[in-house]
N, CA, C and O atoms as a DFTB+ gen file, in Angstrom:
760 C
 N C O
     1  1      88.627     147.336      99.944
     2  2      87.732     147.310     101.101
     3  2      86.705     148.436     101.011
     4  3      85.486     148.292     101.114
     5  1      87.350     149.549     100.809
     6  2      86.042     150.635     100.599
     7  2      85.185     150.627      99.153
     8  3      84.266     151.326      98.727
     9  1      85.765     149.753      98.735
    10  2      84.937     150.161      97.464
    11  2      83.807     149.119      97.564
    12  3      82.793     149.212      96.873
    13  1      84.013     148.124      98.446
    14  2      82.864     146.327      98.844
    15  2      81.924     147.533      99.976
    16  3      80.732     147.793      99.817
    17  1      82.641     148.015     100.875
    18  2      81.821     149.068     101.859
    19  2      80.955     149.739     101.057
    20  3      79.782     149.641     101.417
    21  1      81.209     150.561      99.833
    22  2      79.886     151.411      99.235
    23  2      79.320     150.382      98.338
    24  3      78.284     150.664      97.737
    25  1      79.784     149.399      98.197
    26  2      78.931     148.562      97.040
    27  2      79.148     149.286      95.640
    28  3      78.292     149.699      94.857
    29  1      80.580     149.322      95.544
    30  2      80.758     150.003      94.343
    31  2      81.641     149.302      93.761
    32  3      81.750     148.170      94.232
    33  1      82.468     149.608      92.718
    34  2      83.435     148.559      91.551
    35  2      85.291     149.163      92.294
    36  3      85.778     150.293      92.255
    37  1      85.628     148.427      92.633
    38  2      86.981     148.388      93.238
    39  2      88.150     148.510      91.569
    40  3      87.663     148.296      90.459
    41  1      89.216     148.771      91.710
    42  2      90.192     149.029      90.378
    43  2      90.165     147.741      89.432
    44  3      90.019     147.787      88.210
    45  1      90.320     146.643      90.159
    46  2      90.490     145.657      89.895
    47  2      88.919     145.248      88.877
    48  3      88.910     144.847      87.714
    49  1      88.034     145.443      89.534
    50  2      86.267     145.249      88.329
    51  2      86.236     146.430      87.104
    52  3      85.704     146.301      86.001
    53  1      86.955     147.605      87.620
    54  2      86.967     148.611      86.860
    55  2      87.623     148.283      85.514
    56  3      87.208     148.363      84.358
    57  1      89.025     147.805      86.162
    58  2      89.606     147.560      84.636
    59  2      89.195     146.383      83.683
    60  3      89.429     146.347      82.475
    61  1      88.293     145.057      84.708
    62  2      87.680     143.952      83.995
    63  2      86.431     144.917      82.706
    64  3      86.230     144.432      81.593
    65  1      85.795     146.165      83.120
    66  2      84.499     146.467      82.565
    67  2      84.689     147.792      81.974
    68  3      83.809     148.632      81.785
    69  1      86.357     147.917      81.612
    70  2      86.398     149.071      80.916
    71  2      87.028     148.697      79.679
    72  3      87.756     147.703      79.685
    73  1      86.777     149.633      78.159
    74  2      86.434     149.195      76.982
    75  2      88.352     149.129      76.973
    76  3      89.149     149.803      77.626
    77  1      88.567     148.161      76.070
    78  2      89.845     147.681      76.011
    79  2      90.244     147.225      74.453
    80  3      89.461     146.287      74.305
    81  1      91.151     147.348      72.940
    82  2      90.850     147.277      72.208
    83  2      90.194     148.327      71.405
    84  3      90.056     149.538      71.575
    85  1      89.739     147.299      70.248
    86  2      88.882     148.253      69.408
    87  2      87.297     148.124      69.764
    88  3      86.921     146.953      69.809
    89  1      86.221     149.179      70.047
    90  2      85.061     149.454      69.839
    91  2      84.640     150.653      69.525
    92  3      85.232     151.681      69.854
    93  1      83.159     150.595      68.598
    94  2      82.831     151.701      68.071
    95  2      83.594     152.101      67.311
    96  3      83.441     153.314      67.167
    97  1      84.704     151.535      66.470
    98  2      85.944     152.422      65.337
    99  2      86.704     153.330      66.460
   100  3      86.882     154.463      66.013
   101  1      87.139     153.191      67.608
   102  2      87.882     153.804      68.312
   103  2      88.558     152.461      68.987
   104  3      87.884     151.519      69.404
   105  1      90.317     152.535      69.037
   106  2      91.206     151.841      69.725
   107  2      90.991     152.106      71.378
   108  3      90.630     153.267      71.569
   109  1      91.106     151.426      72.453
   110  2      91.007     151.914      73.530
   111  2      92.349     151.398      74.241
   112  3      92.499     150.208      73.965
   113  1      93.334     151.864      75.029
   114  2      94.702     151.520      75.509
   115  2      95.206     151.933      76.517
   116  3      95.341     153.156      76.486
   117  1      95.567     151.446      77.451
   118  2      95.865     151.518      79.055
   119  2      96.691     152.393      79.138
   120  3      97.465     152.270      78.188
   121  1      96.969     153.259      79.791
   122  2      98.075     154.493      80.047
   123  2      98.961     154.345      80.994
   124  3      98.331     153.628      81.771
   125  1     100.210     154.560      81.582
   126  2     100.842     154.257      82.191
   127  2     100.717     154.875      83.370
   128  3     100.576     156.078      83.155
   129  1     100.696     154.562      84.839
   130  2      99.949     155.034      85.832
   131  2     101.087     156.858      85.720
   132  3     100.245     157.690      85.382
   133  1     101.911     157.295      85.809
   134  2     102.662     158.072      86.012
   135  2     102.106     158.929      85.443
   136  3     101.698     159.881      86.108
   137  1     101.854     158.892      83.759
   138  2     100.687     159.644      82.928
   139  2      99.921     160.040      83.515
   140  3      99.878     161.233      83.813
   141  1      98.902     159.024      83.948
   142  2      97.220     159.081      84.923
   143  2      97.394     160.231      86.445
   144  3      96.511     160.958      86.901
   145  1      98.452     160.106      86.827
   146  2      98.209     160.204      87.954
   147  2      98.983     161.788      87.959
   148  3      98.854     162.415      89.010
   149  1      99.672     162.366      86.982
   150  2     100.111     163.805      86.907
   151  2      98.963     164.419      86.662
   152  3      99.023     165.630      86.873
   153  1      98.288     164.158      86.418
   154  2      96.730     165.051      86.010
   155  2      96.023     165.328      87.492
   156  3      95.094     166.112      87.686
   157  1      96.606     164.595      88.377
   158  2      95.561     164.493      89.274
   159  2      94.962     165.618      90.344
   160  3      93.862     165.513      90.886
   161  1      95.774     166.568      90.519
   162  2      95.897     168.076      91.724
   163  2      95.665     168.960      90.812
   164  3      95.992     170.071      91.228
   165  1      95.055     168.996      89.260
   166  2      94.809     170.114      89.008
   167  2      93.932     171.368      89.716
   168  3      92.796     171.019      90.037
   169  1      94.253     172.683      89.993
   170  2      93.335     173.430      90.733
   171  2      93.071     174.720      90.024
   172  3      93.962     175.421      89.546
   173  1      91.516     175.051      89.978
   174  2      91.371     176.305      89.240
   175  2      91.591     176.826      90.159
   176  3      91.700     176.477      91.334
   177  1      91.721     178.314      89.308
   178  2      92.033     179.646      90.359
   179  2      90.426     179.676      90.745
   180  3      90.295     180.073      91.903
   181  1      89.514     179.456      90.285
   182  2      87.792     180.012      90.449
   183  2      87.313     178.781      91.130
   184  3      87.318     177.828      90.352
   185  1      86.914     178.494      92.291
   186  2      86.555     177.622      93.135
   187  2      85.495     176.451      92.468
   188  3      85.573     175.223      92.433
   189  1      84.194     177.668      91.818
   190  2      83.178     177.468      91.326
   191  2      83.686     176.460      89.960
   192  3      82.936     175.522      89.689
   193  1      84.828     176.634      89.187
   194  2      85.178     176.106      88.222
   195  2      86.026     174.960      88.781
   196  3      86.942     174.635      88.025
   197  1      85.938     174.261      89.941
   198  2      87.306     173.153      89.846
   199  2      86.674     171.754      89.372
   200  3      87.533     170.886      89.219
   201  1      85.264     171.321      89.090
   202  2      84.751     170.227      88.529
   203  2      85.223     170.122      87.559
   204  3      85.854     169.067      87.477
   205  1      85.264     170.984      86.319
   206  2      85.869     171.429      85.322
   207  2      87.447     170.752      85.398
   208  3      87.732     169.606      85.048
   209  1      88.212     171.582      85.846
   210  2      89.724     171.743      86.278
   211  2      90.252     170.260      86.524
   212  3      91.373     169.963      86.110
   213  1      89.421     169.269      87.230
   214  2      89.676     168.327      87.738
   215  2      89.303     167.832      86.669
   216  3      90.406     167.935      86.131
   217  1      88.557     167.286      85.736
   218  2      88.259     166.584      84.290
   219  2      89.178     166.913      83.527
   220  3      89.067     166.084      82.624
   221  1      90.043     167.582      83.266
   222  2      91.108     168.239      82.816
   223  2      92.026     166.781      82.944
   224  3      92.167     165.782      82.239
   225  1      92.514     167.218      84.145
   226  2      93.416     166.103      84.992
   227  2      93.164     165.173      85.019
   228  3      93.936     164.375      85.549
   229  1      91.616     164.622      84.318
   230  2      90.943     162.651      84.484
   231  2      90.589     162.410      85.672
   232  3      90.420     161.232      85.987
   233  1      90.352     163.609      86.784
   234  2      89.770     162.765      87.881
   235  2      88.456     163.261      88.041
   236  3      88.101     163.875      87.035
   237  1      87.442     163.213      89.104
   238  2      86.385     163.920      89.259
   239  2      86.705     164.590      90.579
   240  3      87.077     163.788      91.436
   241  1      86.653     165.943      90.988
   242  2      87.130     166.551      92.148
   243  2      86.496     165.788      93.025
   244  3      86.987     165.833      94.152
   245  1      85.626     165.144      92.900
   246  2      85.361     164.617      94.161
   247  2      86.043     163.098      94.342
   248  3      85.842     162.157      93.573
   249  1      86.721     163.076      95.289
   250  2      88.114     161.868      94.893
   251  2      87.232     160.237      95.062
   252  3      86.559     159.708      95.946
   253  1      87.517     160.000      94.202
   254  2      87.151     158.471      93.973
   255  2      87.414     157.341      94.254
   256  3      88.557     156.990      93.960
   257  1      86.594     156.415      94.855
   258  2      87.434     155.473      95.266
   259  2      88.536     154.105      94.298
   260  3      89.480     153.361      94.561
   261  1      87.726     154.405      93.214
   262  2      89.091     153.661      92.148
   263  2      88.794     154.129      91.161
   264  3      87.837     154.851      90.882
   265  1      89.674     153.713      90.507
   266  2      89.843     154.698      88.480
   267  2      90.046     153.765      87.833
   268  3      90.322     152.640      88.249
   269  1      89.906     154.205      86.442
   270  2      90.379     153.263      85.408
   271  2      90.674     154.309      84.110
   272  3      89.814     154.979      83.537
   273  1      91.474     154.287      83.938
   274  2      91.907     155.569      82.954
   275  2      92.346     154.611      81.316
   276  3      93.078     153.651      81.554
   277  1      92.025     154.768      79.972
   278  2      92.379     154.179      78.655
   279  2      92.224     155.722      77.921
   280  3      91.410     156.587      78.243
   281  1      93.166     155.792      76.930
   282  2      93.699     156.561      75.704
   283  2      92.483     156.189      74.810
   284  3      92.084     155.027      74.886
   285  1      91.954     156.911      74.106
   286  2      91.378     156.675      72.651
   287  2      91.788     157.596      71.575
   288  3      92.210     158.750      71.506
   289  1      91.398     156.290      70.464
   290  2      91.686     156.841      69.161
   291  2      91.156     156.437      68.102
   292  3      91.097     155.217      67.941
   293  1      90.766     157.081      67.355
   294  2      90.031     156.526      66.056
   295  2      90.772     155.551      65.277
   296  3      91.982     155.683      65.093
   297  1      89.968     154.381      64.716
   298  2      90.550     153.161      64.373
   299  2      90.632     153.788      62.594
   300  3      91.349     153.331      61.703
   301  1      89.806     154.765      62.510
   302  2      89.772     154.961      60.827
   303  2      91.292     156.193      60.655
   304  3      91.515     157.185      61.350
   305  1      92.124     155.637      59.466
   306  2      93.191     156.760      59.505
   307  2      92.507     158.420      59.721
   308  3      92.742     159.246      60.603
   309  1      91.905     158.466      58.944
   310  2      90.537     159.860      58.064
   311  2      90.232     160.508      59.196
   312  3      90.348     161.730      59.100
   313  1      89.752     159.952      60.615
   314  2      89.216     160.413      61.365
   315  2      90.311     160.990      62.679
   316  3      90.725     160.096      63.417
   317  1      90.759     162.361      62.970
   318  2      91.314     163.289      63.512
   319  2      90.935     163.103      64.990
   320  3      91.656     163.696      65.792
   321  1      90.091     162.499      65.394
   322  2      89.080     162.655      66.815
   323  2      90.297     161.774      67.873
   324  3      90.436     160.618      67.475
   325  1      90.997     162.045      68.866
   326  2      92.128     161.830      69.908
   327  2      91.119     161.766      70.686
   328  3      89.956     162.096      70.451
   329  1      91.725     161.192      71.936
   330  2      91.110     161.149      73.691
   331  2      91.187     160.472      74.941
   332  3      92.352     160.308      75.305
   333  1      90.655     160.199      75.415
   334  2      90.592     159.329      76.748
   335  2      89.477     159.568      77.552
   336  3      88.740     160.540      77.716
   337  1      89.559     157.986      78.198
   338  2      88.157     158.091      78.984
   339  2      88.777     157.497      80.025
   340  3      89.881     156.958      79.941
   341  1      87.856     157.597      81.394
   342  2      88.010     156.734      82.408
   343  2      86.783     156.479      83.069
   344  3      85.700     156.751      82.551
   345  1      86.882     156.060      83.992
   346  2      85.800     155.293      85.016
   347  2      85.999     155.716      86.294
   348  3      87.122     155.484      86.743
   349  1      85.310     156.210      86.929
   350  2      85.415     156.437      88.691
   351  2      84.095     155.876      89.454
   352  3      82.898     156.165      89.436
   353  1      84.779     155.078      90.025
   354  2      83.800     154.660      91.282
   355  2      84.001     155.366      92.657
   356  3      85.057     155.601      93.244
   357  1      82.526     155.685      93.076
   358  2      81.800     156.133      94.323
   359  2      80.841     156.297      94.695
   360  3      79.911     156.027      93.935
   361  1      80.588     156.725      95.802
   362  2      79.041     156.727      96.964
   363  2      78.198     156.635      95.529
   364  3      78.511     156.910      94.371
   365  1      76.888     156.080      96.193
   366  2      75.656     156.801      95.466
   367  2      75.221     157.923      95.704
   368  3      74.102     158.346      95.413
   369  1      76.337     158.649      96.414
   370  2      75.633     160.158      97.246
   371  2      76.846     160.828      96.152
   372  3      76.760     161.478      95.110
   373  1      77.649     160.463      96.724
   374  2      79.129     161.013      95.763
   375  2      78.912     161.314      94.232
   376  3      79.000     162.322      93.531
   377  1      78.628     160.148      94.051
   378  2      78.293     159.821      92.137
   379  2      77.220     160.580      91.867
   380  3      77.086     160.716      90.651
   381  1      76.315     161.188      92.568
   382  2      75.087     162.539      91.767
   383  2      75.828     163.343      92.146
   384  3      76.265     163.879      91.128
   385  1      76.459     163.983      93.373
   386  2      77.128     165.106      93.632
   387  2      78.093     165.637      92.680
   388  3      78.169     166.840      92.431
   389  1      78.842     164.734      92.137
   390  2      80.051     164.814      91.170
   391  2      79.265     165.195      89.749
   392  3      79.858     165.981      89.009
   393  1      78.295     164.817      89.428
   394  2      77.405     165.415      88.158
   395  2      76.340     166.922      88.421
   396  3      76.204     167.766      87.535
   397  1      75.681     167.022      89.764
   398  2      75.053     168.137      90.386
   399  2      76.025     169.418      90.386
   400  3      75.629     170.490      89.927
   401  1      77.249     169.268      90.896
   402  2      78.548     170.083      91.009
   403  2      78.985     170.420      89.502
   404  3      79.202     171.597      89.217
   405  1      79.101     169.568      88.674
   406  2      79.534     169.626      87.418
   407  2      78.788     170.429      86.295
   408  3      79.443     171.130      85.524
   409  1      77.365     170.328      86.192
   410  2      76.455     170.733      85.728
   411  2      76.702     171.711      86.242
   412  3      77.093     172.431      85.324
   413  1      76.766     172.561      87.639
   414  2      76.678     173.651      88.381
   415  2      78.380     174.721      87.487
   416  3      78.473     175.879      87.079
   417  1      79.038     173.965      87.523
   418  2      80.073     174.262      87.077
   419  2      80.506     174.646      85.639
   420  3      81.573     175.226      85.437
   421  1      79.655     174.308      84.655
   422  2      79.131     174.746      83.295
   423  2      78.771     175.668      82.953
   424  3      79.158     176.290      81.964
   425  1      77.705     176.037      83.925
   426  2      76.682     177.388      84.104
   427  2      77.274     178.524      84.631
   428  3      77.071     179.686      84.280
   429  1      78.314     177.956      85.837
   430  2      79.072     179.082      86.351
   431  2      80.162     180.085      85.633
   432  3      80.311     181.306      85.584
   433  1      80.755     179.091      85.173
   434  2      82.027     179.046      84.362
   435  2      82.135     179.456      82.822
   436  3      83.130     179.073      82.207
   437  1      80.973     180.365      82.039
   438  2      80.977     179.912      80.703
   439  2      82.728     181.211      80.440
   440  3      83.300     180.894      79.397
   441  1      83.146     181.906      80.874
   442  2      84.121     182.874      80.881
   443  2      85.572     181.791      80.987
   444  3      86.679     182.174      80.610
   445  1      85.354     180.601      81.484
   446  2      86.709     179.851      81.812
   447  2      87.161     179.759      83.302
   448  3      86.414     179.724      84.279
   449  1      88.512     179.726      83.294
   450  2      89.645     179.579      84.410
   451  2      91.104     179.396      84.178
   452  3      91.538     179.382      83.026
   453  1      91.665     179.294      84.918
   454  2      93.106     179.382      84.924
   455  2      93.527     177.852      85.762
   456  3      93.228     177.747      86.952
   457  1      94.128     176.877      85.144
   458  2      95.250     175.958      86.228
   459  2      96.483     175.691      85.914
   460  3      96.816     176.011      84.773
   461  1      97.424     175.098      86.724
   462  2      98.762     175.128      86.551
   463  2      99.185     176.361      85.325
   464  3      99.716     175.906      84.312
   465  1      99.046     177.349      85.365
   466  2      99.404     178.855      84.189
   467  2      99.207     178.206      83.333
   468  3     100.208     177.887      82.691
   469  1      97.988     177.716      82.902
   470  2      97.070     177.560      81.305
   471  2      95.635     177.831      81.597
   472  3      94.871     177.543      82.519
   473  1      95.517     178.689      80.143
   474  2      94.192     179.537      80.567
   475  2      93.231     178.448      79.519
   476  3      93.541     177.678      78.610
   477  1      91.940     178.829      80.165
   478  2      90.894     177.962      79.761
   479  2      89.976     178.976      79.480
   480  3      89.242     179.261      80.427
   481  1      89.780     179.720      78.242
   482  2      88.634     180.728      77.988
   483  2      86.781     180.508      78.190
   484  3      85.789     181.010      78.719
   485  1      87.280     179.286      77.266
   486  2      85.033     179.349      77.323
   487  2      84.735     178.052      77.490
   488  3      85.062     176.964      77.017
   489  1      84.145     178.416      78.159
   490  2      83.390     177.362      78.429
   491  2      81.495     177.046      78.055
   492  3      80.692     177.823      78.573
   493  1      80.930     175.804      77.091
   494  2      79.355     175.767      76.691
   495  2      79.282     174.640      76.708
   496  3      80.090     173.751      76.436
   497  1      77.868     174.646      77.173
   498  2      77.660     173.643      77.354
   499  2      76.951     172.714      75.592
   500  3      76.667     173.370      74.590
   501  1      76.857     171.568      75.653
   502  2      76.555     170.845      74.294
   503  2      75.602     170.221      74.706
   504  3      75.399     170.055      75.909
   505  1      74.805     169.739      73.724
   506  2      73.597     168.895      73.898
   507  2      74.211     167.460      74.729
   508  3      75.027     166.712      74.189
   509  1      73.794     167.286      75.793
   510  2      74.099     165.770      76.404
   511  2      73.544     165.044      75.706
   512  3      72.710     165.324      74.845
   513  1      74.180     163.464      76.175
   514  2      73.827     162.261      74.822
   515  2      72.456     161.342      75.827
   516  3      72.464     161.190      77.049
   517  1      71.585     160.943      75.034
   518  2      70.420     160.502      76.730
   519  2      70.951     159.042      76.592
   520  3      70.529     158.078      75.954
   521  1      72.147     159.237      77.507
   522  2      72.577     158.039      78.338
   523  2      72.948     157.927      79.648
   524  3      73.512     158.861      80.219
   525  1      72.635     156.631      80.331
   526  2      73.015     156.580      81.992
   527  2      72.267     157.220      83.015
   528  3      71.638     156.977      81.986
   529  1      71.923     157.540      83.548
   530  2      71.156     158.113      84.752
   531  2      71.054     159.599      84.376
   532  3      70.023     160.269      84.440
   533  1      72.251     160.020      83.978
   534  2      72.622     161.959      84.015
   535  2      73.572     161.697      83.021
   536  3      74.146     160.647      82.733
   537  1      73.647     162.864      82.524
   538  2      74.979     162.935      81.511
   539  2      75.037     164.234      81.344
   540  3      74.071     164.872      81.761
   541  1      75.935     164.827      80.831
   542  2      76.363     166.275      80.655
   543  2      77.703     166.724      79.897
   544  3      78.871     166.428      80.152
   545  1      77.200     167.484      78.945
   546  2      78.496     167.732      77.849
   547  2      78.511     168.854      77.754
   548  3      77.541     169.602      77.871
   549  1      79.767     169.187      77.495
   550  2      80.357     170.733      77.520
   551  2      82.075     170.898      76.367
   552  3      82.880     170.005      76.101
   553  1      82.084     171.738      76.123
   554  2      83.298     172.029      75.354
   555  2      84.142     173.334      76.390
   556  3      83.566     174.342      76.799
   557  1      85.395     173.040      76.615
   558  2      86.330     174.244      76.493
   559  2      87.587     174.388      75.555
   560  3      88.566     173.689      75.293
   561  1      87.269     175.200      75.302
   562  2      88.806     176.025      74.703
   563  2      89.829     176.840      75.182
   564  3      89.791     178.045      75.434
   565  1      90.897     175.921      75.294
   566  2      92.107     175.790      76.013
   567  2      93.075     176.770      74.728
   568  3      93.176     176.610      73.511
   569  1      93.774     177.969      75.833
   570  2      94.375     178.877      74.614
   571  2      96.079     178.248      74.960
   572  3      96.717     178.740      75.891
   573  1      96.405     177.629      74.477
   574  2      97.907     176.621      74.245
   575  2      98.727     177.827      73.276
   576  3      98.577     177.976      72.063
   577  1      99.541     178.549      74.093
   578  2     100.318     179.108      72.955
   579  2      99.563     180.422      72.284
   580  3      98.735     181.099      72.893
   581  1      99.878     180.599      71.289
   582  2      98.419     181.203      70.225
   583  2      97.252     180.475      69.388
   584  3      96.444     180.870      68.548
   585  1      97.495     179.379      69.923
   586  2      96.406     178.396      69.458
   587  2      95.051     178.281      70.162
   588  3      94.912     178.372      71.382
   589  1      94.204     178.102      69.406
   590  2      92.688     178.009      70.739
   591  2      92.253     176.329      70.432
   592  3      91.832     175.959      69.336
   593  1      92.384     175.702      71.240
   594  2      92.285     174.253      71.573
   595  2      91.135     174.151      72.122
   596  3      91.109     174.460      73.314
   597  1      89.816     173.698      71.478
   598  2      88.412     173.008      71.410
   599  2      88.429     171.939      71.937
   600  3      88.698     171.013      71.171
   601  1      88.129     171.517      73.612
   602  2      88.433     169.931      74.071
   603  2      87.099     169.487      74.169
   604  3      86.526     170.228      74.968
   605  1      86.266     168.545      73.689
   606  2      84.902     168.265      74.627
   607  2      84.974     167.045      75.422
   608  3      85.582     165.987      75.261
   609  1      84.201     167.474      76.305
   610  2      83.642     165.934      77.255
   611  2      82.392     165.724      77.450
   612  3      81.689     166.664      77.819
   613  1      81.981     164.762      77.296
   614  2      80.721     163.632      77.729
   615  2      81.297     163.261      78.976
   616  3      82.476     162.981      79.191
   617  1      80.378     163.287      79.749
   618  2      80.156     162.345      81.506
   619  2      78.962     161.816      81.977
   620  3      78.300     162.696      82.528
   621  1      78.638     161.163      81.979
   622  2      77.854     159.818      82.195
   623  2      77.603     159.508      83.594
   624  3      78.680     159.737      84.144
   625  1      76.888     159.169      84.348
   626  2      76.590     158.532      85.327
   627  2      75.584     157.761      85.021
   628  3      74.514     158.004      84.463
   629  1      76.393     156.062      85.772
   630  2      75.734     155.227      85.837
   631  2      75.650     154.492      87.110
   632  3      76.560     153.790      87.553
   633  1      74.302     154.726      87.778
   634  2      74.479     154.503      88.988
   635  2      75.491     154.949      89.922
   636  3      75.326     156.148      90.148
   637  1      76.817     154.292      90.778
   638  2      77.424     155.122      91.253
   639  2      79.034     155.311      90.546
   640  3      80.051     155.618      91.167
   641  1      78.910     155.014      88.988
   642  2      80.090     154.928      87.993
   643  2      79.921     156.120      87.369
   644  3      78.857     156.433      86.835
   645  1      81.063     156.936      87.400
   646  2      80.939     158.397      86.585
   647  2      82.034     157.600      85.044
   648  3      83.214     157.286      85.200
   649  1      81.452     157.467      84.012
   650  2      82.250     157.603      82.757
   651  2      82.680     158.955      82.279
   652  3      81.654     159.631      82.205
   653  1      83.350     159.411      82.047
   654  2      83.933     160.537      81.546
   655  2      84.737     160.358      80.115
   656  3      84.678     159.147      79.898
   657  1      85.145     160.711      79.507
   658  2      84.766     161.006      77.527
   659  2      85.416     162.525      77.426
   660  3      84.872     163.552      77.829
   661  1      86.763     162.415      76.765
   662  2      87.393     163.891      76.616
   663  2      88.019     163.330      75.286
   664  3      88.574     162.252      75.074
   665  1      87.694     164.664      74.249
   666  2      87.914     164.563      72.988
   667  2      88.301     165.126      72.637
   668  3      87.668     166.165      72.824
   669  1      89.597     165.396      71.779
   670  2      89.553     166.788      70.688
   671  2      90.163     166.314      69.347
   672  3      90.650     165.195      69.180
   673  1      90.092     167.192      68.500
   674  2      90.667     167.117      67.090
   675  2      90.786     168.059      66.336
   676  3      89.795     168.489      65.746
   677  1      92.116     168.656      66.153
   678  2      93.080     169.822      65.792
   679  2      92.197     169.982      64.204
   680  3      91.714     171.080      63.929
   681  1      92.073     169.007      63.395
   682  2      91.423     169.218      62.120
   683  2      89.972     169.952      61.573
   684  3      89.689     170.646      60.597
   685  1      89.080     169.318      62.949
   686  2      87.568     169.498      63.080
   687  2      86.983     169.791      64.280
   688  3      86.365     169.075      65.068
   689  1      87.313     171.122      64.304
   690  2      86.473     171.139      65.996
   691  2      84.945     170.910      66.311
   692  3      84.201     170.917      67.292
   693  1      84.876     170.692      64.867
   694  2      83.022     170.564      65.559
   695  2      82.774     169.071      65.899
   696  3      81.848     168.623      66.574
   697  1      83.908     168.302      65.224
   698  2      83.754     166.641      65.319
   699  2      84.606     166.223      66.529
   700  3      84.466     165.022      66.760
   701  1      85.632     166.988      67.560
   702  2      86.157     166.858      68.009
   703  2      85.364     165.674      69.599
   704  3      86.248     165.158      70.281
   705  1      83.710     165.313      70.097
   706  2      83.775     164.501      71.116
   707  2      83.520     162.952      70.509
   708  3      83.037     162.376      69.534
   709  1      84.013     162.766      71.446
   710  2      83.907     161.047      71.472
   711  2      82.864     160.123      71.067
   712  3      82.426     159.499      72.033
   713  1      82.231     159.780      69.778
   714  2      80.899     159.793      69.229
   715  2      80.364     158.946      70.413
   716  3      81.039     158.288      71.204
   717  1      78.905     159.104      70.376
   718  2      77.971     158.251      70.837
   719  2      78.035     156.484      71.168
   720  3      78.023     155.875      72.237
   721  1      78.089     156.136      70.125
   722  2      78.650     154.769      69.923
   723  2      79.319     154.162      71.089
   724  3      78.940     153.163      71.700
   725  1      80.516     154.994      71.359
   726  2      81.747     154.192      71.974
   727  2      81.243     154.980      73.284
   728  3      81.105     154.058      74.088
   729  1      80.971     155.895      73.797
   730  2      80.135     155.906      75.019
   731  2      79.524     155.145      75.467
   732  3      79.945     154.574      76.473
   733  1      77.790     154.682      74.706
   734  2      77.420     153.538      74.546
   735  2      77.711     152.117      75.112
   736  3      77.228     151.498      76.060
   737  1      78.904     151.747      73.973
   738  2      79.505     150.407      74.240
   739  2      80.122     150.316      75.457
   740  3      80.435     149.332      76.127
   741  1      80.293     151.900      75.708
   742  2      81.475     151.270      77.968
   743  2      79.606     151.333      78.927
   744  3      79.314     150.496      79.781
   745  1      78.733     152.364      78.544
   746  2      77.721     151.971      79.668
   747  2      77.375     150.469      79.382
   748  3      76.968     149.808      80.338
   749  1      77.466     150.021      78.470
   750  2      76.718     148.273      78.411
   751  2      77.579     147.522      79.149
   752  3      77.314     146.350      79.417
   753  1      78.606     148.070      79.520
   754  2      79.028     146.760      79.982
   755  2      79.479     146.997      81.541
   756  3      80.324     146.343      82.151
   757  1      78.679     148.130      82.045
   758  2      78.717     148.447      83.799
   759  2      77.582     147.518      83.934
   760  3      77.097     147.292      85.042
């Protein structure tokens, strides 16, 4: 009902128009809601950083009226690149706010944050890909242990559909986001 009220894509269109299979040389595969939905209350300690914090978790802090959450993975053995994307529908007021906030949150944040006691050091921003209305890419490095974990995301807005694109790969951190391509192939088919 609220999602026919904003004139936006309800769970049910979401999962008809989200990439499923193989495209772009990346597998795409439904996650089990229990998965999806532990991500969801992540909270930075830094206010300014919870756009961030909340992409972490697969949601967009600004709560959405439906999701669609799929796993990716490179279809080529060779290629190291892991991830997941999802889909959130909301307002047309909501859906720039959630990219205005986010962008804001890049700039604020290049030092990191802290959620659930895992630290998130740096945060930079990356060249965005010119797709969808707005888009905006950024890398953090997540310190796991003694390890420094390179995650990137692409986010997309299309109209009032935020795509979101989180990548990493333990082998190649510079190859670690979600190529172009398979971004691409999910805006064609909003």
């Amino acid at each position: 009902m609220e999602a026919k009220r904003l004139g936006t894509l309800d769970t049910s269109a979401l999962e008809k128009v989200i990439l499923t299979g193989q495209s772009a040389g990346f597998n795409a595969k439904k996650i089990a809601k229990a998965e999806v939905e532990a991500g969801r209350d992540m909270e930075a300690d830094r206010k300014k950083c919870q756009p961030l914090a909340s992409l972490i978790g697969g949601f967009t802090h600004i709560r959405p009226v439906a999701t669609a959450h799929r796993s990716l993975q490179a279809a080529n053995a060779v290629n190291a690149t892991v991830g997941s994307m999802w889909l959130a529908s909301h307002s047309d007021a909501n859906a720039t706010r959630v990219m205005d906030d986010l962008s804001a949150a890049v700039t604020a944040c290049p030092k990191g944050f802290k959620t659930l006691g895992l630290t998130y050091g740096k945060v930079e921003s990356l060249p965005a890909p010119k797709l969808g209305e707005k888009a905006v890419a950024y890398r953090i490095t997540g310190d796991i242990g003694k390890q420094k974990v390179p995650m990137t995301f692409t986010v997309v807005r299309q109209g009032n559909i935020i795509a979101a694109f989180y990548g990493v790969n333990m082998l190649d951190h510079d190859h670690a986001a979600i190529p172009e391509p398979v971004v691409k192939a999910q805006l064609d088919r909003l």
